[in-house]
C-alpha positions in Angstrom: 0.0 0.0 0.0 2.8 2.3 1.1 4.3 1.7 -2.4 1.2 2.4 -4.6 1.2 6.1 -2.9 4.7 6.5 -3.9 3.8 6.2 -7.3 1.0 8.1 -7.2 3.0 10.9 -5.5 5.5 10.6 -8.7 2.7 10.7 -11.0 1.0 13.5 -9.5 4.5 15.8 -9.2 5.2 14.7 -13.3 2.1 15.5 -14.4 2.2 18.9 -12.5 5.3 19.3 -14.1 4.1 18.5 -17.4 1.4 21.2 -16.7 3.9 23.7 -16.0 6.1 23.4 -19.2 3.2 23.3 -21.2 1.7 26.5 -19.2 4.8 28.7 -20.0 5.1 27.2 -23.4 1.4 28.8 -23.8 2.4 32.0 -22.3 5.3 32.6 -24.5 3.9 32.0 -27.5 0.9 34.2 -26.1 3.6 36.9 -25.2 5.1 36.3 -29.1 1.5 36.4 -30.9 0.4 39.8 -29.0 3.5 41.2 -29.7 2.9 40.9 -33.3 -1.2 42.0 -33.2 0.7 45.1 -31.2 3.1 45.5 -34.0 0.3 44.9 -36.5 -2.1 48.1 -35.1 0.8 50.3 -34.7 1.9 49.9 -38.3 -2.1 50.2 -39.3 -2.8 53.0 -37.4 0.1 54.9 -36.0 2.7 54.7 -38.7 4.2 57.7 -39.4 6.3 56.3 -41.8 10.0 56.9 -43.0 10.3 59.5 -45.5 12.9 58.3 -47.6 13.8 59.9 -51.4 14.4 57.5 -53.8 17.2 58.5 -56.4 16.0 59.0 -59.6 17.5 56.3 -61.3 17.4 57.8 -64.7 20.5 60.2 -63.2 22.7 57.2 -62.1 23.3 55.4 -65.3 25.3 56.8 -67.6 23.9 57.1 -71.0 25.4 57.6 -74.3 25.2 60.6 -76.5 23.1 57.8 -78.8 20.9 56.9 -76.1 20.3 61.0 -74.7 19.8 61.6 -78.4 16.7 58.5 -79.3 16.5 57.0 -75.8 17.8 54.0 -77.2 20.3 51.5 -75.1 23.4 50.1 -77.6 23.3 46.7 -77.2 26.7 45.0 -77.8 28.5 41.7 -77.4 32.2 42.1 -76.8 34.2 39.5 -78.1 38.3 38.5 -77.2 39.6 38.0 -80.4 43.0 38.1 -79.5 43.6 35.1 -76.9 45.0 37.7 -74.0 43.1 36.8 -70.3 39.9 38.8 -69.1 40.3 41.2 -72.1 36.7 41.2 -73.1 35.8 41.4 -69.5 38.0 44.4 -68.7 36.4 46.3 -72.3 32.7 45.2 -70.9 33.3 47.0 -67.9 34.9 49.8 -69.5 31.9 50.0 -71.8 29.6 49.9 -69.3 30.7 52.6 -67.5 30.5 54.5 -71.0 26.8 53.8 -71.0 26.9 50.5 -73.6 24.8 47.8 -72.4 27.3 44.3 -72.9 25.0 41.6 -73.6 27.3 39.1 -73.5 31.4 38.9 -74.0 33.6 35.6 -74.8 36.2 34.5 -76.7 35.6 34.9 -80.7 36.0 31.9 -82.8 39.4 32.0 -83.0 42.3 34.1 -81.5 43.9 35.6 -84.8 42.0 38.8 -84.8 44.7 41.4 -86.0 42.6 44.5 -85.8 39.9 45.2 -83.5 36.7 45.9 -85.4 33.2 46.7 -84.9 30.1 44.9 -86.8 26.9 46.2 -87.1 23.8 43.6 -86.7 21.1 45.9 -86.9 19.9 49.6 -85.9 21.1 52.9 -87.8 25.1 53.2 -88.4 25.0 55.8 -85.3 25.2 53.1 -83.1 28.0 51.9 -84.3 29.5 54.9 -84.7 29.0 55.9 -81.2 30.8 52.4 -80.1 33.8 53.4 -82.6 34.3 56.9 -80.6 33.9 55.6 -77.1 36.7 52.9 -78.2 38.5 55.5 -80.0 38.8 53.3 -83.1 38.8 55.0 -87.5 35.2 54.3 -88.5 36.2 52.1 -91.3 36.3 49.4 -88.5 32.9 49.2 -88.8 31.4 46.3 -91.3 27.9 45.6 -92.3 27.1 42.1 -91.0 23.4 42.8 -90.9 21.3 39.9 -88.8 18.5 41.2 -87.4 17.2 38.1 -85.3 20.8 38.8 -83.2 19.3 40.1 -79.6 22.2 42.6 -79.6 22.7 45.7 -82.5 26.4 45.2 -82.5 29.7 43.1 -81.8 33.2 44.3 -80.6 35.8 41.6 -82.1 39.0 43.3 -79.9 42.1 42.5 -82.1 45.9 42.3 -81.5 45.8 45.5 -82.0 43.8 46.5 -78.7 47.4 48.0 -76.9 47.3 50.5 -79.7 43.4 51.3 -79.2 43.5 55.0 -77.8 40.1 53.4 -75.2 43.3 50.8 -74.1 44.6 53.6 -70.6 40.5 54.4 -69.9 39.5 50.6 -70.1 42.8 49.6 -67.8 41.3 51.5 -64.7 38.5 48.3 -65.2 40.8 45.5 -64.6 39.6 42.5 -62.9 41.8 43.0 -59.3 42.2 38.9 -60.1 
């Protein structure tokens, strides 16, 4: 008899433990949920907001006399035609800090490019010519290679010839540090 109360007295001090835990379990996540219905009706009701100005975005890219002129972006691929490491990727930087949007650069289909030349897909010849005086290349670089189903208007084949490119000091300053 003496044991049976014993093990009521153990099942009695468990389950008033068990009631306990589960109490403050219940209290907390009471606490929690009213913090966020509090959180809730102050942003509803009594949110004076932040009043932060948004940049107009229009003044941090850099646009092209092209673009300021028709409002329209120059879409180029630049391509490493001359087998030298990150070249293409140091001239896509450099051009988009010029206002050219690079669509894609790579290596060309071979790396026996002597000159550095610009073909034109599609769009007027301005484009082009805008791409020839930001790289500071003579306009007869530029070939017809029309192909208007390309998704970019022009493509930059750099050439052996790209330490002789004027653009060559202003695209350095874009180096990848790797």
């Amino acid at each position: 008899m003496f044991h049976k109360k014993r093990k009521l007295r153990r099942k009695t001090q468990s389950n008033k433990l068990r009631k306990l835990v589960s109490n403050l379990a219940i209290g907390v996540i009471s606490l929690i949920v009213l913090g966020f219905v509090i959180s809730g009706i102050d942003q509803l009701f009594f949110n004076t907001g932040i009043d932060t100005e948004f940049p107009d975005l229009s003044t941090l890219i850099t646009q092209t006399t092209y673009e300021k002129k028709t409002g329209h972006k120059i879409e180029v691929e630049v391509l490493n035609g001359c087998g030298i490491p990150k070249l293409a990727l140091m001239y896509t930087h450099y051009l988009r800090s010029e206002g050219i949007d690079v669509e894609a650069y790579k290596n060309a289909d071979n790396s026996n490019y002597i000159e550095t030349k610009i073909l034109q897909h599609r769009g007027e010849i301005e484009r082009a010519l805008e791409l020839a005086n930001i790289m500071m290349i003579d306009k007869n670089k530029i070939i017809q290679d029309k192909d208007e189903n390309l998704m970019f208007d022009l493509t930059l084949i750099l050439g052996k010839d790209y330490v002789n490119l004027l653009s060559y000091s202003n695209a350095l300053n874009y180096q990848p540090p790797y």
